[in-house]
C-alpha positions as a printed NumPy array, in Angstrom:
array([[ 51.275,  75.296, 115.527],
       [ 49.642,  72.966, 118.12 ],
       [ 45.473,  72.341, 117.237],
       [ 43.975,  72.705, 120.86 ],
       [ 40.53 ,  72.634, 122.081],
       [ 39.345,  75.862, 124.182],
       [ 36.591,  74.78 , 126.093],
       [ 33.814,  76.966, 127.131],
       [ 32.195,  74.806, 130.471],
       [ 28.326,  75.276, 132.016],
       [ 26.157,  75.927, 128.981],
       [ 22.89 ,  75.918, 130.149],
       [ 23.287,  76.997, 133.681],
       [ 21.932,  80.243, 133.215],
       [ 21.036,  82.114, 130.082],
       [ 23.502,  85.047, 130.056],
       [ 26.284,  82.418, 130.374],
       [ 24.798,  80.539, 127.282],
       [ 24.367,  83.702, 125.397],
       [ 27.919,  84.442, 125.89 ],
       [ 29.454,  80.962, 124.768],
       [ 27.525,  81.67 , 122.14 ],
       [ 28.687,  84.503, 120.552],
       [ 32.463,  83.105, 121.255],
       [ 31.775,  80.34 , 118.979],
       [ 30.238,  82.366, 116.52 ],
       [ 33.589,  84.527, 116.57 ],
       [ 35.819,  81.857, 116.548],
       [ 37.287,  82.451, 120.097],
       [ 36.432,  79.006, 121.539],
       [ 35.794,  76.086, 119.624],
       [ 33.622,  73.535, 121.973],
       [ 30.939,  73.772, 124.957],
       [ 30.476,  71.828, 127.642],
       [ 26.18 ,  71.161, 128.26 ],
       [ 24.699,  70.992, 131.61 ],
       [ 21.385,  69.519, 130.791],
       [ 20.187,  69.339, 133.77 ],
       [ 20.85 ,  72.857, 134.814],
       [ 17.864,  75.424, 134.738],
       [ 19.287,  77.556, 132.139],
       [ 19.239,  74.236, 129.127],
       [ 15.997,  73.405, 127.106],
       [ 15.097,  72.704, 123.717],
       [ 14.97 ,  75.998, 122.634],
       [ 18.551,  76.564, 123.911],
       [ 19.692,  73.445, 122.454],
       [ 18.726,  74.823, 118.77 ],
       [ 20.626,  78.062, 118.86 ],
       [ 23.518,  76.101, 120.385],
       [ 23.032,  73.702, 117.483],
       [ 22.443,  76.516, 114.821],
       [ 25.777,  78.835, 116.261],
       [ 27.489,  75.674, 115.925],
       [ 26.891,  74.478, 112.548],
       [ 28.103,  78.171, 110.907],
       [ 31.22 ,  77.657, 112.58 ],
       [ 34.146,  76.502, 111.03 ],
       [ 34.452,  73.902, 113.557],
       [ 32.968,  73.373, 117.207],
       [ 32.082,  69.965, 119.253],
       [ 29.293,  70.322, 122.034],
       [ 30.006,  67.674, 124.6  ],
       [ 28.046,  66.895, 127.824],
       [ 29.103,  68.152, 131.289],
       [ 28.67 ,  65.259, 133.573],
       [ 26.663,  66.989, 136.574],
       [ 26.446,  65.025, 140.212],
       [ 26.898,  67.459, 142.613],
       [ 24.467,  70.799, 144.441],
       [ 22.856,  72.527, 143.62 ],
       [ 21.417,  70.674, 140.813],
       [ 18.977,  67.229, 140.661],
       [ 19.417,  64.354, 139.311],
       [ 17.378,  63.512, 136.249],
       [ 17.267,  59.771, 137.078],
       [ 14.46 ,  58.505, 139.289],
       [ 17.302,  56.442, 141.649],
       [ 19.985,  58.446, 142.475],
       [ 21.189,  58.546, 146.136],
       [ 22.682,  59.846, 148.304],
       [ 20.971,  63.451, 147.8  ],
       [ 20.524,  66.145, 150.27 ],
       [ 16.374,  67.625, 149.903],
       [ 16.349,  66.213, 146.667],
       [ 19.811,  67.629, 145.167],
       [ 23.206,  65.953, 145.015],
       [ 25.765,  66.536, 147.528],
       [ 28.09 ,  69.325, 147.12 ],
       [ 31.605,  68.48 , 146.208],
       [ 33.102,  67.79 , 149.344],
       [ 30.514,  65.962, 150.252],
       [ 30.88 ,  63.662, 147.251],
       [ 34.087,  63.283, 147.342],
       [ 34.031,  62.116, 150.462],
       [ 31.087,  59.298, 149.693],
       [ 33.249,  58.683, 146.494],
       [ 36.778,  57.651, 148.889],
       [ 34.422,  56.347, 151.788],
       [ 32.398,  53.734, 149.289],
       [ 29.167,  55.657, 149.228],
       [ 28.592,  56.256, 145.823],
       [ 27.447,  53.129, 144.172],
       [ 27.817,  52.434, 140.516],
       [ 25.181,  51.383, 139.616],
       [ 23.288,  54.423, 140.803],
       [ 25.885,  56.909, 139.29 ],
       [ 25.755,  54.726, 135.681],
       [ 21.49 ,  55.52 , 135.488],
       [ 22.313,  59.002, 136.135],
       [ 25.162,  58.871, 133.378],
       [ 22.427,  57.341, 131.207],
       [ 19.806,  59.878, 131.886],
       [ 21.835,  62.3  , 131.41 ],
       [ 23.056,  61.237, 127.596],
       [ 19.552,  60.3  , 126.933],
       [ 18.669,  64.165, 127.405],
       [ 21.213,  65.422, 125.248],
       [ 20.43 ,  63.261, 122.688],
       [ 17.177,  64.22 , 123.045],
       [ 18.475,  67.695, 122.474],
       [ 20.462,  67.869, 119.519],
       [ 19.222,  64.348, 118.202],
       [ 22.689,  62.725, 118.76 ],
       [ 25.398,  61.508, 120.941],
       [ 27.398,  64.314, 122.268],
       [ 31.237,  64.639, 120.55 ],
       [ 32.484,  64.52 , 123.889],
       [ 31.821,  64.139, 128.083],
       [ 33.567,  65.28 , 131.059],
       [ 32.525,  66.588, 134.32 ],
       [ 30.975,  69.287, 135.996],
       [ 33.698,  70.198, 139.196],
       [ 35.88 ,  67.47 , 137.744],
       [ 33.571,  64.37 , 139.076],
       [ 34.244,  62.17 , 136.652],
       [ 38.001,  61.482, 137.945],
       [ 36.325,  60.35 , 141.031],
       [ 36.94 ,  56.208, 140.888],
       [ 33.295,  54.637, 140.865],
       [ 32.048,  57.729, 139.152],
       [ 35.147,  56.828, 136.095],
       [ 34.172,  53.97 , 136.009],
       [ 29.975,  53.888, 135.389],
       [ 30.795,  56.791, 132.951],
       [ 33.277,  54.873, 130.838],
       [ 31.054,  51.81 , 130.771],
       [ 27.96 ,  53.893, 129.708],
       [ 29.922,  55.668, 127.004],
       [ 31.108,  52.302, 125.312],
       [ 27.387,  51.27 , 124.956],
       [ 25.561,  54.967, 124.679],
       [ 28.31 ,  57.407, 123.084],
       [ 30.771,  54.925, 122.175],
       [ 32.154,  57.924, 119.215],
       [ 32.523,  60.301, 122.334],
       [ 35.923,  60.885, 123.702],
       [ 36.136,  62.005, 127.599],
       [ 38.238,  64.944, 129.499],
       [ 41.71 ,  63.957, 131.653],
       [ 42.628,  66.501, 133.404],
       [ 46.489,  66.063, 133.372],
       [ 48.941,  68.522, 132.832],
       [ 51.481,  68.505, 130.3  ],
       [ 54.782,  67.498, 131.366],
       [ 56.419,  70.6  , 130.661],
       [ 53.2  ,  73.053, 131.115],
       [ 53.595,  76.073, 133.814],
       [ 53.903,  75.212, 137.374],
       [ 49.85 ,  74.79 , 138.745],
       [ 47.758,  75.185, 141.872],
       [ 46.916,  73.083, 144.342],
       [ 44.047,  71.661, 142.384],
       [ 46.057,  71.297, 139.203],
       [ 48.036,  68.781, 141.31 ],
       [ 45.208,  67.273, 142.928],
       [ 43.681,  66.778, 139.055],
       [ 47.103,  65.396, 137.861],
       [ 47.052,  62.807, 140.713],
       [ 43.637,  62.002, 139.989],
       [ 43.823,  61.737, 136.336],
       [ 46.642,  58.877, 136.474],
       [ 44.172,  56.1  , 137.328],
       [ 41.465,  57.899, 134.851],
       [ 43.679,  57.953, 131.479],
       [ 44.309,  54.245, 132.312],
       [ 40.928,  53.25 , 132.689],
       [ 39.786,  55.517, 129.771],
       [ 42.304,  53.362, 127.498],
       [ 41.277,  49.78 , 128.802],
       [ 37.972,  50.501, 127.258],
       [ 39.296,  52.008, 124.3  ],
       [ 37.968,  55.668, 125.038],
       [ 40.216,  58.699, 123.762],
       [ 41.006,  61.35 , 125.472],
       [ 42.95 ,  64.752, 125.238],
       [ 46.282,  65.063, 125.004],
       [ 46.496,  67.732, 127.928],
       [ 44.912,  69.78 , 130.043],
       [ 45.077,  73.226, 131.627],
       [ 42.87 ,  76.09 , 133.017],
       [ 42.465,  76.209, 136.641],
       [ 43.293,  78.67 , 138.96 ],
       [ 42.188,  79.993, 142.282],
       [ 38.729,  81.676, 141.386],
       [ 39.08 ,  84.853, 143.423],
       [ 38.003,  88.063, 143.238],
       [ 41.148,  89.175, 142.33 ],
       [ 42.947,  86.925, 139.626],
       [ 44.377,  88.576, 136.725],
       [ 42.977,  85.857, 134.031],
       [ 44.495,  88.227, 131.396],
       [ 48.344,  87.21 , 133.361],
       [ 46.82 ,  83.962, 133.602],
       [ 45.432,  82.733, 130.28 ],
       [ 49.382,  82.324, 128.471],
       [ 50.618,  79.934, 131.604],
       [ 47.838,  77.333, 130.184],
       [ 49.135,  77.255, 126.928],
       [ 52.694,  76.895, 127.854],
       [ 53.601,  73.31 , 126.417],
       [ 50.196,  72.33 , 125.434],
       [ 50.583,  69.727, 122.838],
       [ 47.997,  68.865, 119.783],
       [ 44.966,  68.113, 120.742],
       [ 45.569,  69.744, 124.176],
       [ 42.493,  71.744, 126.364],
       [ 42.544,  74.406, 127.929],
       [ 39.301,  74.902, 129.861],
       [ 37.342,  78.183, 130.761],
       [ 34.306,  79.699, 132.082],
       [ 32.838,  82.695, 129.914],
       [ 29.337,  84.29 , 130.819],
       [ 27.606,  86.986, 132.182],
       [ 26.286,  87.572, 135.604],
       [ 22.836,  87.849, 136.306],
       [ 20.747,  86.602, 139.836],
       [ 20.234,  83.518, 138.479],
       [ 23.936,  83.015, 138.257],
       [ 24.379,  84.384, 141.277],
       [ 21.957,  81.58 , 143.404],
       [ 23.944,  78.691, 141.45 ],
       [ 27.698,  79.354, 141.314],
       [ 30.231,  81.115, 143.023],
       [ 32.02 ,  81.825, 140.376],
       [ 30.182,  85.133, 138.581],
       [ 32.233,  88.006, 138.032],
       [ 35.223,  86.243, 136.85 ],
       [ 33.292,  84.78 , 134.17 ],
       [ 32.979,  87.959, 132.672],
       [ 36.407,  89.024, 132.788],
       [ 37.292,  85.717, 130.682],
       [ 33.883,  86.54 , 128.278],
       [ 35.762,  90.092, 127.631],
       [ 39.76 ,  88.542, 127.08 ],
       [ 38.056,  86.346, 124.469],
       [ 36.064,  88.517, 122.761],
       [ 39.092,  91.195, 122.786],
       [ 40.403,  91.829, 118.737],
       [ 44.243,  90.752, 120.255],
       [ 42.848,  87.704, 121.548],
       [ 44.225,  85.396, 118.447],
       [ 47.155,  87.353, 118.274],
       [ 47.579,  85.802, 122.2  ],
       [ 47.088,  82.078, 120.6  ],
       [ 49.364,  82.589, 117.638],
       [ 52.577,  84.199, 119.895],
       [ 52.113,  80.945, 122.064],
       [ 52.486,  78.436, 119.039],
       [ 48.67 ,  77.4  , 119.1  ],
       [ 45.266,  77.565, 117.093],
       [ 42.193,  76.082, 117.626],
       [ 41.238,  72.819, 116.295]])
């Protein structure tokens, strides 16, 4: 059996979805959360049941999600470029990212402010970082990450998004995170920064994917220490004026919390970490 992290993303964007990664932790189902701690859904008194759901578990790492693009605001005082006072949405980023408008520095106080709230939080560094939308494979936002990390989480160990050579054939984005994650694992080992072994879990988010077909492709070939990413919750309008992605979120909440659900893990040669 491979040990693989299952990776619940966006706790704190809304409280239904926190609620929900919640009680898959406290079953077992996943075994790590991604924070958003800038998102409207995360505060102190989230943090503590977080904290609390994780300690009874058996074992569960609370990382922070790296957040730089709309709709949500920076917590730094210096972060540009924004649009009224929010980031850019993805596109948008990615195209100041490969056009040289993102600077470092700027991107590095954000990183900063960002692990200064979580510790703030949960009173330490968080086990892990990656990105909200995958930003932090994005070149000057790799590299102001990594160097903050060394200095303010240097325990922490950071998401590639990289396939595994043998996993399932992907989408267009799993190729467009395998090509991007190349120059990121290198970077992540100059500065002496682990990072998974693997990783799987995207697919195109509409309204009609079968995440049920879906969820055995991603552990095809996953290797120890592999992750599989996913996005539990439940919908609610505050969910609804943030994301796009709503109702499929509770179609994954419900395959995880279904009694054959480990069964699933054990026929495909994995168990969580």
């Amino acid at each position: 059996m491979n040990r693989i992290w299952l990776v619940a993303d966006d706790y704190g964007m809304t409280l239904p979805v926190n609620g929900a990664i919640r009680d898959l932790i406290a079953r077992g189902r996943i075994n790590a959360t991604s924070v958003m701690v800038g998102a409207p859904g995360f505060n102190a008194y989230e943090a503590k049941l977080l904290a609390d759901v994780v300690a009874d578990a058996r074992h569960a790492a609370i990382g922070l999600h790296f957040t730089l693009t709309a709709p949500f605001k920076p917590l730094g005082d210096d972060y540009a470029p924004l649009k009224d006072g929010k980031f850019l949405s993805l596109g948008r980023t990615m195209a100041a990212s490969f056009l040289g408008h993102l600077e470092r520095m700027a991107i590095a106080e954000e990183v900063r402010a960002q692990i200064d709230m979580f510790k703030a939080a949960f009173g330490r560094a968080p086990d892990y970082i990656d990105g909200h939308q995958h930003v932090q494979l994005l070149a000057p936002v790799t590299d102001a990450l990594l160097a903050v990390m060394k200095q303010d989480a240097p325990g922490a160990w950071v998401r590639q998004c990289g396939r595994a050579p043998n996993a399932a054939s992907g989408d267009r984005k799993a190729m467009l995170l395998d090509f991007l994650s190349h120059r990121f694992r290198k970077r992540a080992a100059a500065n002496g920064i682990a990072t998974n072994a693997a990783f799987a879990g995207t697919y195109d988010f509409g309204p009609d994917a079968d995440f049920a077909a879906l969820f055995p492709n991603f552990l095809r070939g996953m290797p120890e220490r592999g992750l599989v990413m996913c996005h539990p919750g439940v919908v609610d309008d505050a969910l609804v004026a943030l994301d796009s992605l709503t109702a499929l979120r509770e179609r994954e909440y419900a395959y995880f919390k279904d009694d054959r659900f480990p069964a699933i893990l054990a026929a495909n040669g994995v168990e969580l970490l």
